[in-house]
C-alpha positions in Angstrom: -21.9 -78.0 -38.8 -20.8 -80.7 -41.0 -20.4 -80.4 -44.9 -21.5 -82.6 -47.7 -18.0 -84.4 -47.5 -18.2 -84.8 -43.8 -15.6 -82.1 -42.8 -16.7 -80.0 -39.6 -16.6 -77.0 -40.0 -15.4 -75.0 -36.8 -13.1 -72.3 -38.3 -13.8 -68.7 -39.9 -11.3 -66.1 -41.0 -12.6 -62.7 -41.7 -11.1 -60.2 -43.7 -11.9 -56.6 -42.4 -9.9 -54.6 -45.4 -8.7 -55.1 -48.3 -6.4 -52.0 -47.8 -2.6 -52.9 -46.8 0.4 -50.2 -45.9 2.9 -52.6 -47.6 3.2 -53.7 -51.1 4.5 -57.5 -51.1 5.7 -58.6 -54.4 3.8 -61.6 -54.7 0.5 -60.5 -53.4 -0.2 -57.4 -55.3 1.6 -54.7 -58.4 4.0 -52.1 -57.4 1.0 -49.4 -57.9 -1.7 -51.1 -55.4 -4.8 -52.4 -56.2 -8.5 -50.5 -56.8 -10.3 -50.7 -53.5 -13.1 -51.5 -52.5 -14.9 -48.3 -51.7 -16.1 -48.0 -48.5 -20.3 -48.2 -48.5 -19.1 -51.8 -49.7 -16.9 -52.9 -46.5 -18.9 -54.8 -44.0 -19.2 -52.9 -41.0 -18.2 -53.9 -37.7 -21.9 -55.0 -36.7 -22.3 -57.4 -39.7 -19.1 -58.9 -39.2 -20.2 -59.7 -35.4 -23.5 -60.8 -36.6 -21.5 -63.2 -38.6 -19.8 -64.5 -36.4 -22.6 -64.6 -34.0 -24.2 -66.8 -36.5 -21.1 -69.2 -37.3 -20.7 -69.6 -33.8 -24.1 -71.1 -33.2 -23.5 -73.5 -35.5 -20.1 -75.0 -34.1 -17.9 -72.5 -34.9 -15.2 -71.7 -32.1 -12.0 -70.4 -33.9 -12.0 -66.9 -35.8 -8.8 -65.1 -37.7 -9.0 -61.7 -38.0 -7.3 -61.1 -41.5 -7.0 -58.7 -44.3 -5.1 -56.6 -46.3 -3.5 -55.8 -43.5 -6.4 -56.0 -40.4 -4.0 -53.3 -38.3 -5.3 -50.7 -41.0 -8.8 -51.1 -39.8 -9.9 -48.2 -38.1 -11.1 -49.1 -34.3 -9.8 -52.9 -35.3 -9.5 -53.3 -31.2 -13.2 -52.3 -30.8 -13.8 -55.5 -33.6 -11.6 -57.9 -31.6 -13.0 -57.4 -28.6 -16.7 -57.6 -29.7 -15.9 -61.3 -31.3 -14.1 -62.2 -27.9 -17.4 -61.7 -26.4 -19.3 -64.1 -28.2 -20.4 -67.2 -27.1 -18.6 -70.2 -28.1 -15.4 -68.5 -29.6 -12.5 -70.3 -28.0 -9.9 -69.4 -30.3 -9.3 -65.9 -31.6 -5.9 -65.0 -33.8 -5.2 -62.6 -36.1 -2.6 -62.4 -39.2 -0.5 -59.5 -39.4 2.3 -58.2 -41.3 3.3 -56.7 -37.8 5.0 -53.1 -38.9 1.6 -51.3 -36.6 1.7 -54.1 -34.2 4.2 -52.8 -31.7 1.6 -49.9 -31.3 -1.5 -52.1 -31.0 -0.2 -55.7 -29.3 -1.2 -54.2 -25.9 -4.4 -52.8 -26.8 -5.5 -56.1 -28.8 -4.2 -58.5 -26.0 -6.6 -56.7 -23.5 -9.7 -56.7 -25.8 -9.2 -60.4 -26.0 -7.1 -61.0 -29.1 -5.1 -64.4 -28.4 -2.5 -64.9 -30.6 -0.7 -63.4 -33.9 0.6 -64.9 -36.7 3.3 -63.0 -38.2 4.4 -62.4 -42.0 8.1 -62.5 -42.4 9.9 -63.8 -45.6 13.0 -62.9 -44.6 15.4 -61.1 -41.7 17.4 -58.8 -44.0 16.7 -55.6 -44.0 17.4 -55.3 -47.3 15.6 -57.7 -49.3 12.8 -57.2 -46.8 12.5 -53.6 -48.2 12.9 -55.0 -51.6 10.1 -57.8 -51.0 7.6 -55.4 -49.8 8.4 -52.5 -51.7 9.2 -50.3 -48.6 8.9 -51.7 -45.5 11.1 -51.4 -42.5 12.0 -54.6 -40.7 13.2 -53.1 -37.8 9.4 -52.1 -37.1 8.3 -55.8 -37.3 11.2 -57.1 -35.0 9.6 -54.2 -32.7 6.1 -55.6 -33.5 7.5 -59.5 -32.1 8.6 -58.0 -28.8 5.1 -56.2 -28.5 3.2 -59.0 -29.1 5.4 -61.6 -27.1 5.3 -58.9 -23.8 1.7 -58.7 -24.4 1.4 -62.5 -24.0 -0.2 -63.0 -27.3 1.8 -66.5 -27.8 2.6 -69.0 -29.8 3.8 -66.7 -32.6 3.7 -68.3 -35.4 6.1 -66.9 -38.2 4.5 -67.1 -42.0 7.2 -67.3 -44.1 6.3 -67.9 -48.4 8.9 -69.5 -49.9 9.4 -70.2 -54.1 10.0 -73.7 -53.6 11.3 -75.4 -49.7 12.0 -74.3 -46.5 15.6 -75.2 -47.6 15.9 -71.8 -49.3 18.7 -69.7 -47.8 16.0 -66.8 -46.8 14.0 -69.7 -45.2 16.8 -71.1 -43.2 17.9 -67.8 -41.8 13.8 -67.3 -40.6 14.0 -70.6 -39.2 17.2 -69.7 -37.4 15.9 -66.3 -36.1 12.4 -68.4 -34.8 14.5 -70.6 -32.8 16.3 -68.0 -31.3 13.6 -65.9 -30.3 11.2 -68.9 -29.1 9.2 -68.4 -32.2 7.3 -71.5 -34.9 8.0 -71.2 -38.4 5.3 -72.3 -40.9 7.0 -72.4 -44.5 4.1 -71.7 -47.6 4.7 -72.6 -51.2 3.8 -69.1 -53.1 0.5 -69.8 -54.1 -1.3 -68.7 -57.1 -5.1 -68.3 -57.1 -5.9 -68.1 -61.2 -3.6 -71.5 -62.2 -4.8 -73.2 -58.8 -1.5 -73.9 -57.2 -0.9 -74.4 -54.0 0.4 -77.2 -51.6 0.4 -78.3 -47.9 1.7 -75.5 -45.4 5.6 -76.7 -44.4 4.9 -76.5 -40.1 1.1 -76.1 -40.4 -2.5 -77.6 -41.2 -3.1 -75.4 -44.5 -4.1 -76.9 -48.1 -4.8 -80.0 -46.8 -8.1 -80.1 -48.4 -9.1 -83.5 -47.5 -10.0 -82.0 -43.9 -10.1 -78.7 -44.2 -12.8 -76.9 -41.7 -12.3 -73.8 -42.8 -15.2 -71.2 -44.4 -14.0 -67.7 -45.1 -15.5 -63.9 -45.2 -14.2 -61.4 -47.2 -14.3 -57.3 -46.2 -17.7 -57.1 -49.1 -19.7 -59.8 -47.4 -18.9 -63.1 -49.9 -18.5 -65.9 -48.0 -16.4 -68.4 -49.5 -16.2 -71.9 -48.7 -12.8 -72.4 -50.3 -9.9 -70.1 -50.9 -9.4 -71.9 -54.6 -12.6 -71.4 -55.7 -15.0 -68.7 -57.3 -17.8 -70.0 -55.1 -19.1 -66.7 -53.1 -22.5 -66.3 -51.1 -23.2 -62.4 -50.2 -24.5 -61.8 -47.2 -25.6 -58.6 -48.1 -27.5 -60.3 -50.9 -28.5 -63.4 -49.1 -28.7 -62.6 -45.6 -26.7 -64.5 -43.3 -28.4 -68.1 -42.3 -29.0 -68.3 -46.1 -25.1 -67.3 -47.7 -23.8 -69.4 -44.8 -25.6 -72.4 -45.6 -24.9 -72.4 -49.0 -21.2 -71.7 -48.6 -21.3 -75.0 -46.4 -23.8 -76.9 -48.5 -21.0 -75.8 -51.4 -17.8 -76.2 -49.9 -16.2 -78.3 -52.6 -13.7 -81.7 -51.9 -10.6 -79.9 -53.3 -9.4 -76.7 -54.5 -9.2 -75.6 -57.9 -9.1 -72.1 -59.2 -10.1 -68.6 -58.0 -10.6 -66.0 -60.6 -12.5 -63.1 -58.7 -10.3 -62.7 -55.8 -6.7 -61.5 -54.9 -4.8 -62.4 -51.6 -5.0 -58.6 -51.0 -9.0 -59.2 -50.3 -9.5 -62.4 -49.4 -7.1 -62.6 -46.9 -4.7 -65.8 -47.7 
């Protein structure tokens, strides 16, 4: 399915919590967030009628996102009821990676293809500083899991203030090249003054061909991650919300008042 500004639109990442076990500085306050309770989470049958639905209209690639998707109860039962769907060709899913050494097995034979990983450093300490508690050591484990589990390319996320030129940056592009990883640099973004800029290493914010629709853990489907433009499924139903994301999807980004990274997933 094509757009109004003749982008096709092939891609869909869904959020399936807005719950995460770390606290990154730039993505949510040092006490959490309030959320969502949990009659308001899509269950895993909506989700795979979503998808369903964007698949039969051109859709083939799906990112399982979150919060953090590894909190998600059963998240293997999810992954492998998308695989199954007709016309999915691509299926990833973005991870902060501290639960992945447990799951990278189970997710690689259910169908999952590929992990992107969140890493903003290799210090120990300013990782722990960065995500107010997290152990590093669990995401190097997480890497190895996912790369003996053949769930390759990894792809490295890696939010920088300003460049990858940033000493952090430079020692995450050092450790990818060691360990036969990619490095994609993002420019912190902020939703409510609509900043954001091209992905350093990857195909994000360019807006003029973006293909990208998005679902978030309550059912709003959102044609733009910088934008308040939501269609509730729920509300809707799915043919209709989808549509009118689409019909919607505007030429560039702007602002995004009513969501946080934390439940939209990035």
């Amino acid at each position: 399915m094509y757009d109004s500004f003749n982008r096709h639109i092939n891609y869909l990442r869904v959020s399936v919590t807005d719950r995460c076990n770390l606290r990154c500085t730039y993505c949510m306050p040092a006490c959490g967030i309030k959320t969502l309770p949990h009659k308001d989470i899509l269950s895993f049958e909506e989700i795979v009628e979503v998808v369903k639905y964007a698949a039969s209209t051109g859709v083939n690639k799906v990112r399982i996102t979150g919060g953090e998707p590894l909190v998600r109860r059963d998240i293997t039962t999810l992954v492998s009821e998308i695989a199954s769907i007709d016309g999915i060709l691509e299926l990833a899913m973005t991870t902060n990676a501290t639960l992945l050494e447990r799951f990278a097995p189970e997710l690689a034979a259910a169908g999952l293809q590929r992990v992107n990983i969140s890493l903003d450093t290799v210090d120990p300490g300013k990782y722990n500083l960065i995500t107010r508690g997290g152990d590093i050591e669990a995401v190097f484990r997480g890497i190895e899991s996912a790369k003996n589990a053949g769930l390759e390319p990894i792809k490295i996320n890696c939010v920088v203030k300003e460049n990858a030129h940033e000493a952090d940056a430079k020692q995450v592009k050092a450790f990818c090249e060691a360990n036969g990883l990619i490095p994609r640099f993002i420019t912190e973004m902020n939703l409510e003054k609509g900043q954001f800029s091209v992905v350093d290493g990857g195909d994000g914010g360019h807006c003029a061909s973006c293909n990208r629709m998005r679902l978030t853990a309550n059912g709003d489907l959102k044609p733009c991650l910088f934008t308040d433009l939501h269609y509730n499924i729920r509300d809707m139903g799915i043919e209709k919300a989808y549509r009118s994301a689409i019909a919607n999807k505007p030429a560039c980004g702007s602002i995004n008042q009513s969501n946080q990274f934390s439940n939209i997933g990035g």
